[in-house]
C-alpha positions in Angstrom: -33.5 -30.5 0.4 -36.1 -27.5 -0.1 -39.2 -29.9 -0.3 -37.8 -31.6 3.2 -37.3 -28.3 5.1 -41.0 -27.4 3.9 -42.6 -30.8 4.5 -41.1 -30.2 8.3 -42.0 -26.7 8.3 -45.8 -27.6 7.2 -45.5 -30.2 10.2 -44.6 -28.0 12.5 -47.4 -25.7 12.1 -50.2 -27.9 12.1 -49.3 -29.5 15.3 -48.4 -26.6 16.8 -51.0 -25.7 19.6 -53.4 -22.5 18.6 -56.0 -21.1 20.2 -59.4 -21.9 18.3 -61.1 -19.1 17.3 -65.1 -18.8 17.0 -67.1 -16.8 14.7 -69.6 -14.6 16.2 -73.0 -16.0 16.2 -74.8 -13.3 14.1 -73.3 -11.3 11.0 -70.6 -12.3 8.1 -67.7 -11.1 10.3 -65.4 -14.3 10.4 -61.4 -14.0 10.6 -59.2 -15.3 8.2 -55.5 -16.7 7.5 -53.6 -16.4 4.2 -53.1 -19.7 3.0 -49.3 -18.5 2.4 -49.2 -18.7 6.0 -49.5 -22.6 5.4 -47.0 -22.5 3.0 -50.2 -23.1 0.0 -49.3 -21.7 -3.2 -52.0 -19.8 -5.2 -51.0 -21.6 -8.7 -51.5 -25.1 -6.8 -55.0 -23.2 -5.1 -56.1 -22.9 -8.4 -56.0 -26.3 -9.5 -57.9 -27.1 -6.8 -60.8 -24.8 -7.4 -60.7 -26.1 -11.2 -61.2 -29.9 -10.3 -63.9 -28.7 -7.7 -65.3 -26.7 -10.2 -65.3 -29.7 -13.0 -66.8 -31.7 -10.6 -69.8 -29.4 -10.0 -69.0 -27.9 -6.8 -71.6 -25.7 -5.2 -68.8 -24.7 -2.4 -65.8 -25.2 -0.5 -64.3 -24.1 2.8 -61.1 -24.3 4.7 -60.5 -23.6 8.6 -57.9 -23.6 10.2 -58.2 -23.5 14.3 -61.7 -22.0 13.3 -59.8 -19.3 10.7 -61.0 -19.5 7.0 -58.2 -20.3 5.0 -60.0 -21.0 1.3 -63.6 -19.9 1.2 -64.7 -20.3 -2.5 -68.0 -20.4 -4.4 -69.0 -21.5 -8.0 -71.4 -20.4 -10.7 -73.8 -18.6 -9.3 -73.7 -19.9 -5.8 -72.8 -17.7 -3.1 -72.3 -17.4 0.5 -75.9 -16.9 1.3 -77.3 -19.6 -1.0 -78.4 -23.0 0.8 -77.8 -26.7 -0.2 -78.7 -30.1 0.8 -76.0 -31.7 3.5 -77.8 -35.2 2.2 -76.5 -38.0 4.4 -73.5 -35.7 6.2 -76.7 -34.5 8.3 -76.6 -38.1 9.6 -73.7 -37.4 12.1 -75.8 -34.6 12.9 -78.7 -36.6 14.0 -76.1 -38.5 16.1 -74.5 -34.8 17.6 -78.2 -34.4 18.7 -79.1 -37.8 20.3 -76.1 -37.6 22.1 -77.4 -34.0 23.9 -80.8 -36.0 24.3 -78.9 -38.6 26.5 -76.8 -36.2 28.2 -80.2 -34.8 29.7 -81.9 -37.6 30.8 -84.3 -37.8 27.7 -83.1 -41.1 26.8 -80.6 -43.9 26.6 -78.7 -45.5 23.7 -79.4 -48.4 25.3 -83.1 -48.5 25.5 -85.3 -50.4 22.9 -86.3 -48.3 19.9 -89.8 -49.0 20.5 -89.5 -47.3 24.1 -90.1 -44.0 22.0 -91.3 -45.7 18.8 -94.2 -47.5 20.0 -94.0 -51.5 19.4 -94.9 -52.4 15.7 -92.6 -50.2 14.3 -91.5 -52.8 12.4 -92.8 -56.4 10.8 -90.7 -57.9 13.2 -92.0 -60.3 16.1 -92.5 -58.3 19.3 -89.2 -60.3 20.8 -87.3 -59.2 17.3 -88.5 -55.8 17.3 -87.8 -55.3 21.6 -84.0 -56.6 20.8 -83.4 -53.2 18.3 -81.9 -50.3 20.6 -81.0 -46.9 19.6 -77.3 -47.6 19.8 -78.1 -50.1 16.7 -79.7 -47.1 15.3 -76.9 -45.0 15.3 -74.3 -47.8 14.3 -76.1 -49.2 11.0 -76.7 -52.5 12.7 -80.6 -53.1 13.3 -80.3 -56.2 11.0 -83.1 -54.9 9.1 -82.8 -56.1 5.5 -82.0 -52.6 3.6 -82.5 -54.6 0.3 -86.6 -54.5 0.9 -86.3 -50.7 0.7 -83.3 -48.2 1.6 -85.3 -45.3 2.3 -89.0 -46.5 3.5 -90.2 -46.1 6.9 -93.7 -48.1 7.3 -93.4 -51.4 9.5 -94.1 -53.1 6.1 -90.4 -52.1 5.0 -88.7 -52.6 7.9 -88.4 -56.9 7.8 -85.8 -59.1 9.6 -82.7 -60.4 7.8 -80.1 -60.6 11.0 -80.3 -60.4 14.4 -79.2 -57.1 15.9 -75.9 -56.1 16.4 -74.3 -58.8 14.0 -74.4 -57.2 10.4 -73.2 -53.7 9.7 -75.7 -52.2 6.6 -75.6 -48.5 5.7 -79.3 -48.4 6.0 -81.6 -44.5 5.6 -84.9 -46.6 7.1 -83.6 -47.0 10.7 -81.3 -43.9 10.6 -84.3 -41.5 9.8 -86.5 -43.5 12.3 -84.1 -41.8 15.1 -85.8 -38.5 14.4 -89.1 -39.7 15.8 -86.8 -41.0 18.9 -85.6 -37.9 19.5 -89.0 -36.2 18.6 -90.8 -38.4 21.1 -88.6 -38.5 24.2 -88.0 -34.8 24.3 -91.3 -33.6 23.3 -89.9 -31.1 21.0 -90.0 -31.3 16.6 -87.1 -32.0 15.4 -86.1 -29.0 13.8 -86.6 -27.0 17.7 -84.4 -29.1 18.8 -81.4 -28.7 17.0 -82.0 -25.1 16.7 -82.3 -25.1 21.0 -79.5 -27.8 21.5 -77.1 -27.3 18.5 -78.1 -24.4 16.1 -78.4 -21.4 18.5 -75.3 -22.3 20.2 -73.0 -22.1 17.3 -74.6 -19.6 14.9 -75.9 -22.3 12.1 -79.0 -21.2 11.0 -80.7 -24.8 9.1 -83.4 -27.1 9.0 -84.1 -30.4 8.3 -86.7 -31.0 5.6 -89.1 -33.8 3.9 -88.2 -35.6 1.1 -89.9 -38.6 0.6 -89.4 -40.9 3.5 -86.2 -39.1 4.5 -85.6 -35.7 6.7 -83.0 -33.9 5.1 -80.9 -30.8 6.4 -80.0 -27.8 4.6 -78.0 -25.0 5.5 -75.2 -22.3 3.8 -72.1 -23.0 3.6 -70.9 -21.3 6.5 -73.7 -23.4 8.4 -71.9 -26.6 7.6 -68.4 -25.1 8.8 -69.5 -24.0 11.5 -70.9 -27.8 12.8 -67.3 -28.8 11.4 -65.8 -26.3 13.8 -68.2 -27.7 17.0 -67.6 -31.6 16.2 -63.5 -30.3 16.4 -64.3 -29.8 19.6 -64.9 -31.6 23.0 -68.7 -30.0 23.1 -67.7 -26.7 23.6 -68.3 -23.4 21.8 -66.2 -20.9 22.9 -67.3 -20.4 26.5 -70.9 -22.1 25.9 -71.1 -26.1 26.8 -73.6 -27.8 24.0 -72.8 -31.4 24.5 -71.1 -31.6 28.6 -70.6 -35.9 27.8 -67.3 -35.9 26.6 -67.2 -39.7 26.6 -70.2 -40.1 24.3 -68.4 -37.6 22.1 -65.5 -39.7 21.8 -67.6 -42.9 20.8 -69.4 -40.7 17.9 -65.4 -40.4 16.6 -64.2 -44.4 17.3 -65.4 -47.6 15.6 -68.8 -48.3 17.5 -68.4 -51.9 16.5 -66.3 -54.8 15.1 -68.0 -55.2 12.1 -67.4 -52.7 10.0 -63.8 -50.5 12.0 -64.3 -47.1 10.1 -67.8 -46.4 11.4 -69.0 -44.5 14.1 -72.0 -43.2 15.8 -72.9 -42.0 11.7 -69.8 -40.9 11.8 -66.7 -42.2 8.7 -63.9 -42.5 10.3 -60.2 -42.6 9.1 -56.9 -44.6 9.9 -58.6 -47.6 10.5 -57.4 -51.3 9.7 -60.5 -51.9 7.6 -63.7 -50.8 6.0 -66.9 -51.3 4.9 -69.4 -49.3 2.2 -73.0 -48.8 1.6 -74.3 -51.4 -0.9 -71.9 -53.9 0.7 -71.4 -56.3 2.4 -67.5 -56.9 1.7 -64.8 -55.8 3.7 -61.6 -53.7 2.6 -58.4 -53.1 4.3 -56.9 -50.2 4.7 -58.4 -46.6 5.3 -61.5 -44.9 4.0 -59.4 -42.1 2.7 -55.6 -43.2 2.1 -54.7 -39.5 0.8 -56.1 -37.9 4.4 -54.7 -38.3 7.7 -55.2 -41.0 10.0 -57.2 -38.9 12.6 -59.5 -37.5 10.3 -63.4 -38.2 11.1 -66.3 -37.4 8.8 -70.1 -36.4 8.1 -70.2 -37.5 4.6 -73.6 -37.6 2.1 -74.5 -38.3 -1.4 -73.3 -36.4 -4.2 -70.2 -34.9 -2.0 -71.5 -33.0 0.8 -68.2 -33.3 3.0 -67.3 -32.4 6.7 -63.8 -33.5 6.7 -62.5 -32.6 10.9 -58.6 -33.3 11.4 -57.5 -32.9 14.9 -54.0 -33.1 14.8 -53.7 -30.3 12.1 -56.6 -27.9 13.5 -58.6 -28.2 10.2 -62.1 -28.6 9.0 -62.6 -28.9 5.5 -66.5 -28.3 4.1 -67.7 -29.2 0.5 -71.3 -28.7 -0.7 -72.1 -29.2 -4.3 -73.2 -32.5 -7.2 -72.4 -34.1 -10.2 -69.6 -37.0 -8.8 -71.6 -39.8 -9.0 -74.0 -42.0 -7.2 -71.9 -43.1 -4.4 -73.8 -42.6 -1.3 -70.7 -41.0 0.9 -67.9 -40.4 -2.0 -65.0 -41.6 -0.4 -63.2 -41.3 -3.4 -64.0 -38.0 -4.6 -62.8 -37.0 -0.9 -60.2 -38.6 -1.4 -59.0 -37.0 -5.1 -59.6 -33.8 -2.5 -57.4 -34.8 -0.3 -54.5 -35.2 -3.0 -55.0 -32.4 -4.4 -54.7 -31.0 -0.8 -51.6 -32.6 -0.3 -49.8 -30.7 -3.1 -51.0 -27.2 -2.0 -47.2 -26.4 -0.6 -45.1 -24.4 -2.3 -41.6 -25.5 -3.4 -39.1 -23.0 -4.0 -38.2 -22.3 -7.4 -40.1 -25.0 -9.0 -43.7 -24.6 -8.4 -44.2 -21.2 -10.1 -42.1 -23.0 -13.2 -44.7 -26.0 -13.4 -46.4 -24.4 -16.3 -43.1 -24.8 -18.4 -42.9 -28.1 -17.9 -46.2 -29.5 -20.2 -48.9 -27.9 -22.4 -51.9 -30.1 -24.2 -51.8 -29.6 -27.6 -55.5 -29.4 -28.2 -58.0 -28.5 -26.0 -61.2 -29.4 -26.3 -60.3 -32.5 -28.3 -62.1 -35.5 -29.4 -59.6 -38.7 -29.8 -56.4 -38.5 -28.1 -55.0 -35.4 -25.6 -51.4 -34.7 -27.1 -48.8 -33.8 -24.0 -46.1 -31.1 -24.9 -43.2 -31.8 -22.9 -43.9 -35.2 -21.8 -40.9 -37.2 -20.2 -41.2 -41.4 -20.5 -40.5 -40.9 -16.9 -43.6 -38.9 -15.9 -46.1 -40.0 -13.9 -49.7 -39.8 -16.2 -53.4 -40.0 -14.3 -56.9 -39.3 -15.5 -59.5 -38.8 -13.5 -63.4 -38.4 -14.6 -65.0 -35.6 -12.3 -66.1 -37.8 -9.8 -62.4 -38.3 -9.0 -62.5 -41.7 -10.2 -59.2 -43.1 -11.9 -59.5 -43.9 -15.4 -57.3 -46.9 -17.1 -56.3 -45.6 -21.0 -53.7 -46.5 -23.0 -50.5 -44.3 -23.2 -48.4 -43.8 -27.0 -45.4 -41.4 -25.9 -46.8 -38.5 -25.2 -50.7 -39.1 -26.5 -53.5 -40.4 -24.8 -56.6 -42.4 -26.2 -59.8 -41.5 -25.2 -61.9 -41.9 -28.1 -63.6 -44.2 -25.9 -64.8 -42.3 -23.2 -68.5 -40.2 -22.8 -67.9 -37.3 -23.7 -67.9 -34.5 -21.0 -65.0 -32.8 -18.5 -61.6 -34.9 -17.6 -58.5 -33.8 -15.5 -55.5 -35.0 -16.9 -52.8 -35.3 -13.9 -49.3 -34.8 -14.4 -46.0 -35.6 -12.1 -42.1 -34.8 -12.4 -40.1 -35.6 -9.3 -42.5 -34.6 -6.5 -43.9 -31.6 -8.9 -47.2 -32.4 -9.9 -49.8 -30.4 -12.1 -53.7 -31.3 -13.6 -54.7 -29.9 -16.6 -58.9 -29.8 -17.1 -59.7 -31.4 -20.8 -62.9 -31.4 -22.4 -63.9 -34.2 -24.8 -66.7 -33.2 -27.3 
């Protein structure tokens, strides 16, 4: 009955209407809750901050209603160290075309080559005049992302549908939006996210060159604090930085049929179906299964995350590398989100998980040997990409002679109580 009366308790809490708080614009000064006021357990913290650590976390913040909850940093990276946001800076490229339309600089619905100039592209003049900037910000030019991902000369940029009828997770077109932006409001880039967005909310950043792409870099902090903003309706405490409410809601709702969990470069959650980069195939079911259905997300390569969740008041940042080559990590936010799931604390039980198994050698090389080990009890591995691994289970051993040698987490479940132990195989 005790994991019931929590489960409700929990619920009640993050639906419960707060006031959002705001960190002040200059200075570290940023107020926090203890996550015991969640009902999170520190034991169950932990294991958190070992998988993010196994997987090569940089860092990793919680708000909740603007309040830090978990604010943690690894090896030698602090709070004042800086880090790529990869392709999470996408949705804020969209944030900041949004503010160009709200002031008359331009429309979504104008022809790219309004701000461009024509030729742009290989296309003809009529296939080139038929791309807009909304296809921009949706992934649907129809520009054929298998001649180059990343390259931005007209000789890259070649035909393969017309526009608006193929969803493609494409860098080309998406980077091209910075010369949009660049061009109808006469300012560089960088001024004018610092004018529109970064001055507004306190995020010192910049986006910089690298190779074909403009990428944005920022602390930690930087990145929460965008999480905090895109939470909201365009406000910052008193101070108005997008007024267009309605274009706001479009950035966080599928901005076309083809693929339901996509945005304006924005992932979305909860939807019927999805589509990835590299892909033209199309899953059901939601992005993130673990997370809640109203989450929305600025996600890049390597695991920079900006998770937002309405309903519960949350914004959850990770910065760091090392879980694969997946261009948005779905799944490795998703291993987040389970581990975030079993942060509660159960009465009597979760302080007594460490009695329940023990591996038997660790490092090891062939098998990991589980003390304590009920037939019953549910068995995962995971690599540190938070990618399930199929191996073959003999009682309480497990064979991984097979595997690359490296860092593991071995997850472990007894009637709702779960714990991960982190194995090394050498």
């Amino acid at each position: 009955m005790k994991p019931l009366i929590i489960f409700f308790a929990l619920t009640l809490f993050f639906t419960a209407k707060s006031q959002t708080y705001f960190p002040p614009l200059t200075g570290t000064t940023w107020e926090t809750i203890p996550p015991s006021d969640l009902g999170w357990c520190d034991d169950s913290i932990q294991v958190l901050y070992d998988f993010l650590e196994g997987s090569d976390s940089k860092a990793f913040i919680v708000l909740k209603d603007g309040k830090i909850v978990l604010e943690k940093y690894f090896g030698t990276f602090t709070q004042d160290s800086v880090w790529v946001w990869n392709s999470a800076g996408k949705t804020l490229t969209a944030y900041a075309v949004g503010i160009a339309q709200t002031e008359g600089m331009l429309n979504i619905n104008d022809p790219s080559s309004d701000y461009l100039g024509t030729g742009w592209t290989s296309l003809t003049p009529t296939q080139e005049a038929a791309i807009t900037i909304r296809h921009q910000l949706t992934m649907t030019t129809g520009l054929d992302e298998g001649v180059s991902f990343d390259c931005t000369v007209p000789a890259c940029l070649q035909y393969l549908a017309a526009p608006g009828t193929r969803w493609s997770y494409h860098n080309s077109p998406y980077t091209l939006l910075d010369g949009v932006i660049e061009n109808a409001s006469g300012l560089t880039l960088n001024q004018f996210i610092q004018q529109k967005i970064g001055s507004k909310i306190g995020m010192n950043g910049l986006f910089v060159p690298y190779g074909y792409d403009n990428v944005f870099v920022s602390k930690a902090r930087g990145m929460a604090r965008f999480g905090l903003l895109l939470s909201q309706n365009g406000v910052w405490n008193t101070t108005t930085v997008q007024s267009d409410v309605n274009y706001l809601n479009d950035m966080r709702t599928p901005s076309q049929t083809l693929n339901n969990s996509y945005g304006y470069l924005t992932w979305l959650n909860g939807q019927s179906s999805f589509m990835l980069p590299s892909s033209q195939l199309v899953f059901p079911g939601s992005t993130i299964p673990n997370a809640p259905d109203d989450l929305y997300a600025a996600l890049g390569k390597n695991g920079q995350i900006i998770n937002v969740v309405p309903s519960q008041g949350l914004v959850i940042v990770r910065m760091g590398s090392s879980m694969g080559n997946s261009y948005v990590g779905n799944q490795y936010n998703d291993t987040i989100w389970q581990h975030i799931n079993n942060l509660g604390c159960v009465a009597g039980i979760a302080e007594n998980t460490n009695d329940f198994w023990s591996i038997q050698s660790n490092p090891t090389t062939d098998v990991i040997t589980i003390n304590g080990l009920n037939e019953s009890d549910g068995v995962s591995l995971y690599s540190p990409a938070g990618q399930r691994i199929e191996i073959a289970r003999n009682n309480s051993a497990l064979s991984v002679s097979a595997l690359p040698r490296g860092i593991y987490f071995v997850r472990l479940e007894r009637n709702g109580v779960m714990r991960t132990f982190k194995i090394l195989l050498n």
